[in-house]
C-alpha positions as CSV (number, residue, x, y, z in Angstrom):
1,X,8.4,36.0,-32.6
2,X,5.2,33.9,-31.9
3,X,5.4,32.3,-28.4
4,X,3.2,28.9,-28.5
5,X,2.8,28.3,-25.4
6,X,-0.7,29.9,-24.5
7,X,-1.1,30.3,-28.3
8,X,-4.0,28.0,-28.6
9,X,-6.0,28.9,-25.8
10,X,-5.7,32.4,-26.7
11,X,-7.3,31.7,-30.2
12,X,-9.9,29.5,-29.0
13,X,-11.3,32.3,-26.6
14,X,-12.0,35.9,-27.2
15,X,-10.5,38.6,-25.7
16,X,-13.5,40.9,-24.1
17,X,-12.1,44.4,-24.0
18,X,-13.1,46.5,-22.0
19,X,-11.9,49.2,-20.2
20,X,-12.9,48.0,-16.6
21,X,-9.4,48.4,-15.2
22,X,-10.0,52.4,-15.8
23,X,-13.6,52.3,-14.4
24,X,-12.3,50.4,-11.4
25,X,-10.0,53.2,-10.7
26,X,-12.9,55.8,-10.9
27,X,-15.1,53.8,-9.0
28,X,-12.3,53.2,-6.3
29,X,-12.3,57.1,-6.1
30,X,-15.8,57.8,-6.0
31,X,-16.1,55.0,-3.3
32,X,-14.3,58.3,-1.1
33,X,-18.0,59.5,-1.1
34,X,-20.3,57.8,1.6
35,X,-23.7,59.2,0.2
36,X,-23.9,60.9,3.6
37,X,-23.3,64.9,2.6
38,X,-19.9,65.0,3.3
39,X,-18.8,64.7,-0.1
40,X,-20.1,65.4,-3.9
41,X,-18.6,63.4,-6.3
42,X,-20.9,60.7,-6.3
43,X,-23.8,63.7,-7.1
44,X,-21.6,64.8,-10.1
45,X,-21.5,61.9,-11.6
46,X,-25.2,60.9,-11.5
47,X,-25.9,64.4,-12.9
48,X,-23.7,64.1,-15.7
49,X,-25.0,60.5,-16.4
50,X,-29.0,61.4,-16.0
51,X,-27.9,64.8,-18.9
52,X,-26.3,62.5,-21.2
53,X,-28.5,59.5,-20.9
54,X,-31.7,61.8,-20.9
55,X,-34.0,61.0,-23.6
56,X,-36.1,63.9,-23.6
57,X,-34.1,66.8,-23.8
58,X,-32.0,67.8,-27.6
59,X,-28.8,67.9,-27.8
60,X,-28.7,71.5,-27.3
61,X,-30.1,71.5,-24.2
62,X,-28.0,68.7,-23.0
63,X,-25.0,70.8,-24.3
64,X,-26.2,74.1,-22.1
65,X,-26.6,72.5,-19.4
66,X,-23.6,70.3,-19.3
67,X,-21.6,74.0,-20.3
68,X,-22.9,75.4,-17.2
69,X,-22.2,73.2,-14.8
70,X,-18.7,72.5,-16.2
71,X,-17.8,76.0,-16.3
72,X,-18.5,76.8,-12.3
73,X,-15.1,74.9,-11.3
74,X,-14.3,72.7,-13.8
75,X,-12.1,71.3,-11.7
76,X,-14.4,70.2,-8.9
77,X,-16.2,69.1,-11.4
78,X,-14.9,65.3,-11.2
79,X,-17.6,63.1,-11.9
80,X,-17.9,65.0,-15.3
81,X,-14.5,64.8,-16.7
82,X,-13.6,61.1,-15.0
83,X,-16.8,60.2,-17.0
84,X,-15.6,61.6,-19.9
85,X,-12.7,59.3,-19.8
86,X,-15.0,56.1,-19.3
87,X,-16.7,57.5,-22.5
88,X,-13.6,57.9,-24.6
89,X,-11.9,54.8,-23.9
90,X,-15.6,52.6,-24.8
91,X,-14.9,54.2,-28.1
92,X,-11.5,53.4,-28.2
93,X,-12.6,50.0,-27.9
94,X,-15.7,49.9,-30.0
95,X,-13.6,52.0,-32.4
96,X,-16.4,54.5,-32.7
97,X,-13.7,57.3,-31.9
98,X,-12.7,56.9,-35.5
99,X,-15.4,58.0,-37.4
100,X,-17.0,56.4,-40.2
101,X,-16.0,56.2,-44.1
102,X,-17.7,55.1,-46.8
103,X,-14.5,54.5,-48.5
104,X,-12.7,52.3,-46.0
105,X,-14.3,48.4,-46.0
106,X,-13.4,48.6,-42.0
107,X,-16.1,47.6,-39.5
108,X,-19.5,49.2,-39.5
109,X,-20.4,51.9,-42.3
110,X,-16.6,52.8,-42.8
111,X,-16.3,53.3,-38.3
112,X,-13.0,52.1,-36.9
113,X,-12.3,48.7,-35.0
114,X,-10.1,48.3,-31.6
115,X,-7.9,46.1,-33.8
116,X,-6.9,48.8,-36.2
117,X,-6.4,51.1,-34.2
118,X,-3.8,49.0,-32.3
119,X,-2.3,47.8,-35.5
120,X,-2.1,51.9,-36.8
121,X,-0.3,52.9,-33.3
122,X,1.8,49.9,-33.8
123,X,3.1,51.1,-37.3
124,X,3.7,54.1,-36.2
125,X,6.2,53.6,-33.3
126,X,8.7,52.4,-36.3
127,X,7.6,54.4,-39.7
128,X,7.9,58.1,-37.6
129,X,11.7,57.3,-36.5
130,X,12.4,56.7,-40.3
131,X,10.5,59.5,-42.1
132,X,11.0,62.2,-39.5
133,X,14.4,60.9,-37.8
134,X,12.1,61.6,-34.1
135,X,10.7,59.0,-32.0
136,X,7.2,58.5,-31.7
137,X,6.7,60.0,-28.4
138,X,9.6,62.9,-29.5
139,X,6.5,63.7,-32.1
140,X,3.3,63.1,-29.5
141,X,2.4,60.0,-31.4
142,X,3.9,56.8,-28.9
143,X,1.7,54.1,-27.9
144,X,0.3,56.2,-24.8
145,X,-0.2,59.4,-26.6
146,X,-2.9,57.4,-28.2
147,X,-4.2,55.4,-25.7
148,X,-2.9,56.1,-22.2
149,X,-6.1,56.5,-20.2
150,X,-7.1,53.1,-21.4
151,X,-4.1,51.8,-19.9
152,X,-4.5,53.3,-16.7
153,X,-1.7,55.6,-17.1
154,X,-2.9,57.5,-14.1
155,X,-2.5,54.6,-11.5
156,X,1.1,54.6,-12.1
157,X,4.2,57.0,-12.3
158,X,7.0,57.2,-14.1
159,X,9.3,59.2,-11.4
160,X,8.8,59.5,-7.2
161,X,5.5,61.7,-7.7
162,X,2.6,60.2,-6.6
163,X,0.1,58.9,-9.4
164,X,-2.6,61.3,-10.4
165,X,-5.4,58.8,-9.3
166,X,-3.9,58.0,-6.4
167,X,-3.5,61.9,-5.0
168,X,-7.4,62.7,-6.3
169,X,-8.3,60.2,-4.4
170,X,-6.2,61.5,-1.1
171,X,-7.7,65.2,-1.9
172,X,-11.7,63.7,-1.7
173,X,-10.7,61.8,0.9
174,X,-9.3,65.2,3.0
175,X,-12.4,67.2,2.1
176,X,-14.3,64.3,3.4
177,X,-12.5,64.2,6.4
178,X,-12.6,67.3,6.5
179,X,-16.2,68.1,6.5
180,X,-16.8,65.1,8.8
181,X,-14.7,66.7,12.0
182,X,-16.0,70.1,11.4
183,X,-19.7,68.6,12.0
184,X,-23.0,69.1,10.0
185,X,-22.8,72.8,11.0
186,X,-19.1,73.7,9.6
187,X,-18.8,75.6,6.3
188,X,-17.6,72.9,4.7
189,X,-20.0,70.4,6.1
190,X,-22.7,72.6,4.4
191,X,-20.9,73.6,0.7
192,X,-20.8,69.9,0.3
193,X,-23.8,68.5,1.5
194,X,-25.5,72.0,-0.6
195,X,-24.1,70.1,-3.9
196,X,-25.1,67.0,-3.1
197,X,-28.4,68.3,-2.3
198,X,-28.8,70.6,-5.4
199,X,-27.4,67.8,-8.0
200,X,-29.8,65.5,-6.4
201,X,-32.7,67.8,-7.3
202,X,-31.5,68.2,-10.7
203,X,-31.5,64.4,-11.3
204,X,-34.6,63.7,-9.9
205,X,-36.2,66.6,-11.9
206,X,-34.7,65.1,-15.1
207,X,-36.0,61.8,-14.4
208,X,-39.6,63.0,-14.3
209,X,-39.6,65.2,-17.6
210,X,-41.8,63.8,-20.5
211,X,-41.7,63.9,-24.6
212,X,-44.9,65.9,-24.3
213,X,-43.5,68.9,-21.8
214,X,-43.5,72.4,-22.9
215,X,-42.5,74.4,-20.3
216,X,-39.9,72.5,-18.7
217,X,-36.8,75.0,-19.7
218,X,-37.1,77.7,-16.9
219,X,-37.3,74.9,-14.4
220,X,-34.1,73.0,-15.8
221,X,-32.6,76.1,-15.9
222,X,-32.8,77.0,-12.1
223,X,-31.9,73.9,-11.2
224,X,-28.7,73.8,-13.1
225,X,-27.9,77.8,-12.3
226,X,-28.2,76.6,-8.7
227,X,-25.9,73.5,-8.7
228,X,-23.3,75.7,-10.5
229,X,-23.7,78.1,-7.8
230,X,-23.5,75.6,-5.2
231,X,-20.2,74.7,-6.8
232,X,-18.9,78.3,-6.7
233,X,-19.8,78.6,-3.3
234,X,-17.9,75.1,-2.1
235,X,-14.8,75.9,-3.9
236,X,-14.4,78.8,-1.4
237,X,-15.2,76.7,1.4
238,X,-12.9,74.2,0.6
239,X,-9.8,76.8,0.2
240,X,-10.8,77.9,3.4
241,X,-11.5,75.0,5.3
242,X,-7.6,73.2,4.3
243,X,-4.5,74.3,4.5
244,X,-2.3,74.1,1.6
245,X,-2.6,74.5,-2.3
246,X,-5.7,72.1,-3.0
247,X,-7.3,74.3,-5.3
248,X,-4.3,74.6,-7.9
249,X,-4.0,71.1,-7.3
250,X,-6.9,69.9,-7.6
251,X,-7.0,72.7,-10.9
252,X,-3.6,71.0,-12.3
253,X,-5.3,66.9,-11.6
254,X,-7.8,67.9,-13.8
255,X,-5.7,69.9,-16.4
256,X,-2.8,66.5,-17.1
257,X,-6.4,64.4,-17.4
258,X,-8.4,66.9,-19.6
259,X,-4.9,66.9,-21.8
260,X,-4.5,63.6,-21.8
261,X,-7.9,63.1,-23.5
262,X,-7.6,65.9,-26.1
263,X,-4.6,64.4,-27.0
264,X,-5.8,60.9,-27.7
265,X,-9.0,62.3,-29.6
266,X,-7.3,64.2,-31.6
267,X,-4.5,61.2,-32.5
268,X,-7.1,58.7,-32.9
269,X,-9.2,60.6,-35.0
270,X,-6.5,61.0,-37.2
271,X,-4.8,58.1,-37.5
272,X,-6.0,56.9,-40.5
273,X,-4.8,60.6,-42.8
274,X,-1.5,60.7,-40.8
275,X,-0.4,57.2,-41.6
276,X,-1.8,57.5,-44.9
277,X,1.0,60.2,-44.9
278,X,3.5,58.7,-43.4
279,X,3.2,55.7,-45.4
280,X,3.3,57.5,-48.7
281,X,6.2,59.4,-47.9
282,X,7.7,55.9,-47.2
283,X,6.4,54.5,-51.1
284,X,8.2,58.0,-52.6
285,X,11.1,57.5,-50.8
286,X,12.2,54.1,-51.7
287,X,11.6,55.5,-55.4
288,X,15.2,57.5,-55.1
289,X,16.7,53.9,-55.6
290,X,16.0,54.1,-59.0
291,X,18.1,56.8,-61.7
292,X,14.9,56.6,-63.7
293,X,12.2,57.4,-61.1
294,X,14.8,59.7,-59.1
295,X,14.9,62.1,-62.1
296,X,10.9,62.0,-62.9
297,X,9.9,62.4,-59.1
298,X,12.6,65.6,-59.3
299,X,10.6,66.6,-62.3
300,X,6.7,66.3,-61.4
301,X,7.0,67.7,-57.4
302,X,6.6,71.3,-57.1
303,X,8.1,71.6,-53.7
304,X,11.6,72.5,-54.0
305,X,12.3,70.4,-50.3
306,X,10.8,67.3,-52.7
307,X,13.3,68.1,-55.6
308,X,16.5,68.8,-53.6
309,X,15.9,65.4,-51.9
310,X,15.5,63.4,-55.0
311,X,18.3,65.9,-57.1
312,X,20.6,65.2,-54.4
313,X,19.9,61.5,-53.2
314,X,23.2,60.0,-55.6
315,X,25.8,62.4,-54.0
316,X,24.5,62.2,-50.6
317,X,24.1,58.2,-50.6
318,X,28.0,58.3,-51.8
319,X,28.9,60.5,-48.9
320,X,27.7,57.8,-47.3
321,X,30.3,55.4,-45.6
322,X,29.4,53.2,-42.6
323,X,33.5,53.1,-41.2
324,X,32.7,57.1,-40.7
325,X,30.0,56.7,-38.3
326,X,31.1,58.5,-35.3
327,X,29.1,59.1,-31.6
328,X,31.9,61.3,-30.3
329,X,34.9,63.4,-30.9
330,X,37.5,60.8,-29.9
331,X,35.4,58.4,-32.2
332,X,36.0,60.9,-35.1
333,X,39.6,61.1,-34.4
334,X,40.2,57.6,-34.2
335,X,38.3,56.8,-37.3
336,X,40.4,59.6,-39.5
337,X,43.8,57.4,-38.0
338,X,42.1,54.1,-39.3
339,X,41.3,55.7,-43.1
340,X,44.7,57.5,-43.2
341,X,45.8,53.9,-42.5
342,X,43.5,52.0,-44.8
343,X,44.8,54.8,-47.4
344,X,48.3,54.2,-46.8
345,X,48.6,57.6,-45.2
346,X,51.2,59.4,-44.4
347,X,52.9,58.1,-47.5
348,X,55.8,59.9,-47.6
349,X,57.4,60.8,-44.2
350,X,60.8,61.6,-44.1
351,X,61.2,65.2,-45.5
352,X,64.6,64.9,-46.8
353,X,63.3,62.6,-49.8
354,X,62.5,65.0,-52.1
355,X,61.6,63.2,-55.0
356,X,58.9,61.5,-52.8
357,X,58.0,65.2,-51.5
358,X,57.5,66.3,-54.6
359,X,55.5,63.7,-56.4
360,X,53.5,63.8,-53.4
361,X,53.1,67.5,-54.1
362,X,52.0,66.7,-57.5
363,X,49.2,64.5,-56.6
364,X,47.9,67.4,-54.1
365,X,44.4,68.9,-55.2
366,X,45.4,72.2,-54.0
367,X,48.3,72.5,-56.2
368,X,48.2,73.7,-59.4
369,X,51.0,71.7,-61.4
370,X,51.1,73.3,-65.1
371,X,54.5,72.8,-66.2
372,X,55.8,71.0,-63.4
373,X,57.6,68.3,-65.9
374,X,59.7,71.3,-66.5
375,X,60.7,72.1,-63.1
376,X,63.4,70.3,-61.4
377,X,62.4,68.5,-57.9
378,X,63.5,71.4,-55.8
379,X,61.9,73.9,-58.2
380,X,58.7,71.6,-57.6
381,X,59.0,71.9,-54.1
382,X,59.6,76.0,-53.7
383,X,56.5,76.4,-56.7
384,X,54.1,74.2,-54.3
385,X,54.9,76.0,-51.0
386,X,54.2,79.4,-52.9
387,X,51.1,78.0,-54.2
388,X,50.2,76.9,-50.9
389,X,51.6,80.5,-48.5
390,X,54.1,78.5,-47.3
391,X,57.4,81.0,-46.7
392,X,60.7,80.0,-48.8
393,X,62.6,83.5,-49.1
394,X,66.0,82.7,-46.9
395,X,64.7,79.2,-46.5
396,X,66.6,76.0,-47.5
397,X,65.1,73.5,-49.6
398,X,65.2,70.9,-46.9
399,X,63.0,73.3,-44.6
400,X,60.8,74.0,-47.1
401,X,60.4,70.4,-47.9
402,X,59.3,69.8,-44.0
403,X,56.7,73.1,-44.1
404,X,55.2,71.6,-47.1
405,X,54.9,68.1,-46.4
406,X,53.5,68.7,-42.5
407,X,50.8,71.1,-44.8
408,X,49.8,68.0,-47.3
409,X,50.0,65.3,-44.5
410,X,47.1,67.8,-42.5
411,X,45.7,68.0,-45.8
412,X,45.0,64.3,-46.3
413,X,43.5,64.5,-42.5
414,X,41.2,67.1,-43.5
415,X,39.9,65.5,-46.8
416,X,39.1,62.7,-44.5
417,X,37.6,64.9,-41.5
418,X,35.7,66.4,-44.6
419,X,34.1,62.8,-45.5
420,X,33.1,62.0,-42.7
421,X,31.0,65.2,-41.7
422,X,29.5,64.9,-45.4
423,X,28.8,61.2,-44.3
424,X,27.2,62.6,-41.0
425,X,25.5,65.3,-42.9
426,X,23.7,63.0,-45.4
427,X,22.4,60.5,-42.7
428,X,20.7,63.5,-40.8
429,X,17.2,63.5,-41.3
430,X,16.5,66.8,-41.9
């Protein structure tokens, strides 16, 4: 439902997405760093900015070096997987992350749009409960599997833990502290202000190489072999310097963030073939309704799972009976009471009657009744309790009469009990 109020001003303006509310998280983190040696985030991430933005080098040289810096302690390598995160949520919002198809008429070249993406997440938090009897975040497909990071889902938490941004932040702001009491002289002191030093190099070489160098590759190497070792060198430092377990955490931060990312890509890049999927399962499903198409979808699939489905659909939808649906065993109890009663059941239940006994006995599945016309009430009675492995040598009729009518009144129970696991049965996705 619409809500009006608002509603006009909203479509008189426009929206201006962004995702500053994640950069202002980063940037609130970074602001840790005073630019004084103490710290080295704020050297990461000019370094990875000055690779990627370089105009000079290919984009194999951009991918060596960016390797090699990532792999000397990928997790103390901050700047380069929080910018990572500002560069996957702009193409969230640009809808670049989706790439482009000649064969979809959706924004630029075939690319993806902001809006479809939020309208694909959208249908899928209903269609997947219905096709694959999940929900959406059951199957790693809910509204923040896909875009989580762009809702600053690591500002918040969801238990007593502290947020991920939040205890990054606390970490820099140890080693910081850290650093500063030991003086310029501690270990620390110098493993930090060596990064900042060596990234500092490596931007300011970067920013002086030209379209007509030659000979620039030994040099770019040694700078980035010596911020990498820099980085080796602090990460010892730093387990030194503080008590605790900040390397594994700071190794587990960067893990739930690196994650979250990968998952998002690879959702978002698929979007577009998994709802296609989704949605035509949807289409061939609501073809069972009809006998017709029923039979000739049994008859053109090749996958048995797709022929037992559509074979089946007519006797599973008339196991189907909404009075049997049941959450627990009491419910399922209850329910068999209200259908014995709906039925009329118990119908007969006085054991000395019987005539009624033995009609009853004649309308019982298990029984076979050939020649029954023949047999006199009591003769109907002792056939039916053989038939059934109910004892009548040195038994009176009356006895008998009780053994088998206790067995045919459980039997009318169990037919029931019998519905209404088929009834459970049919509306299991499976």
């Amino acid at each position: 439902m619409t809500v009006n109020k608002g509603l006009k001003s909203l479509a008189e303006s426009t929206p201006n997405f962004s995702n500053q509310a994640l950069e202002n998280a980063i940037n609130d983190i970074k602001a840790i760093d005073k630019d004084d040696g103490y710290q080295f985030i704020k050297s990461q991430f000019a370094v990875d900015t000055a690779i990627h933005n370089n105009t000079v080098l290919t984009t194999s040289q951009k991918n060596d070096a960016l390797e090699t810096l990532y792999a000397a302690q990928p997790h103390l390598q901050i700047g380069r997987y929080l910018n990572d995160t500002i560069r996957h949520t702009n193409k969230i919002i640009d809808g670049s992350i989706i790439p482009g198809d000649p064969d979809i008429a959706e924004g630029e070249n075939g690319q993806g749009t902001f809006r479809e993406i939020l309208q694909l997440v959208q249908g899928l938090q209903s269609s997947i409960p219905e096709i694959y009897g999940v929900t959406a975040k059951e199957k790693a497909r809910s509204v923040t599997d896909h875009l989580g990071l762009l809702n600053n889902m690591f500002t918040r938490s969801e238990d007593s833990t502290q947020p991920i941004f939040t205890r990054l932040k606390e970490l820099m702001l140890l080693i910081r502290d850290t650093a500063t009491a030991g003086g310029g002289s501690s270990a620390l002191a110098i493993g930090t202000a060596a990064v900042r030093f060596s990234n500092t190099q490596l931007v300011t070489f970067l920013a002086g190489i030209r379209d007509d160098s030659t000979d620039f590759q030994t040099s770019l190497d040694n700078r980035v072999n010596q911020s990498a070792g820099n980085m080796a060198s602090l990460n010892t430092r730093i387990g030194n310097a503080i008590q605790g377990d900040i390397i594994n955490e700071l190794v587990s931060i960067r893990n739930k963030i690196v994650t979250q990312q990968t998952l998002e890509n690879s959702n978002i890049t698929s979007l577009r073939t998994f709802t296609t999927t989704v949605t035509d399962n949807e289409a061939f499903v609501s073809l069972a309704e009809d006998p017709e198409l029923r039979k000739l979808m049994a008859n053109v699939s090749q996958n048995s799972s797709w022929q037992t489905y559509f074979n089946d659909y007519e006797k599973n939808l008339s196991y189907q009976n909404p009075i049997y649906t049941t959450n627990t065993d009491s419910d399922k109890s209850s329910t068999i009471d209200l259908v014995l009663a709906s039925r009329g059941l118990p119908d007969v239940t006085d054991h000395f009657d019987f005539q009624a006994v033995a009609k009853k006995a004649t309308q019982d599945s298990r029984i076979d009744t050939k020649n029954f016309d023949l047999f006199t009430t009591e003769e109907v009675i002792t056939k039916s309790c053989e038939q059934l492995g109910i004892i009548t040598a040195n038994r009176l009729i009356e006895d008998q009469s009780k053994s088998l009518l206790q067995s045919m009144n459980d039997h009318d129970r169990q037919v029931i009990a019998g519905e209404l696991d088929q009834n459970e049965d049919a509306k299991t996705l499976s």
